[in-house]
N, C-alpha and C positions, 0 to 999 in steps of 0.2 A: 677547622678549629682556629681559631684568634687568640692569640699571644696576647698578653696586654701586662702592660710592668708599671707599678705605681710608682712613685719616684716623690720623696718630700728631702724638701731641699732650703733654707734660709736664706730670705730674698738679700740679695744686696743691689743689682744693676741689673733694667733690663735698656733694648734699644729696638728702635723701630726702623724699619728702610723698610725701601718698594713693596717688597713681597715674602718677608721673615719676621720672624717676632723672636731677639735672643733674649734671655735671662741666663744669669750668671749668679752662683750662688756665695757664699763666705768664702766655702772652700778651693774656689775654682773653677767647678763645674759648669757647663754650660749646656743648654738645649736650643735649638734654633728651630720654629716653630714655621713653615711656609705658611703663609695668610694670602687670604684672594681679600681683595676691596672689600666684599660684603661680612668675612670674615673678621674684619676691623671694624666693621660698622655695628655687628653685633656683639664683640668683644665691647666697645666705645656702651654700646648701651646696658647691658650687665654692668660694667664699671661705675657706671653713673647712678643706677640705680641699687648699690651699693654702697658708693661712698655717702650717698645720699641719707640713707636709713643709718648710717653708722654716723651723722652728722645729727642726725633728729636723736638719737641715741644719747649722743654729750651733750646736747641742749638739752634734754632731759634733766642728766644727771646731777649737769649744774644747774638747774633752776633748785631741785632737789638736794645739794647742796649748800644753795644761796639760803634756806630757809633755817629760820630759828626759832630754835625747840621754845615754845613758851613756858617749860619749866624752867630751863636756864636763866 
């Protein structure tokens, strides 16, 4: 059987070295997360493709807000 404990937490700080990934949340807490190279690599690329969409997202929204109601 596998254990598994979900944990949500409000980012404040995370840091990266050799072969860990910490985060640390408002209140203190921390998790330190062991990563292999490839682990970073695909962590790196979720990130990207991510930030990405959530970039295409507010260029949306402000294009979508730049525009004027031609009732006004």
């Amino acid at each position: 059987m596998k254990v598994t404990t979900n944990i949500e937490a409000k980012y404040y700080h995370a840091f990266c070295a050799w072969n860990c990934l910490e985060l640390n949340d408002v209140d203190g807490n921390a998790i330190t997360l062991k990563m292999t190279d490839d682990d970073y690599l695909e962590l790196s690329e979720i990130l990207t493709f991510k930030a990405n969409r959530i970039l295409k997202e507010r260029q949306f929204e402000a294009k979508e807000a730049a525009k004027v109601d031609p009732e006004e």
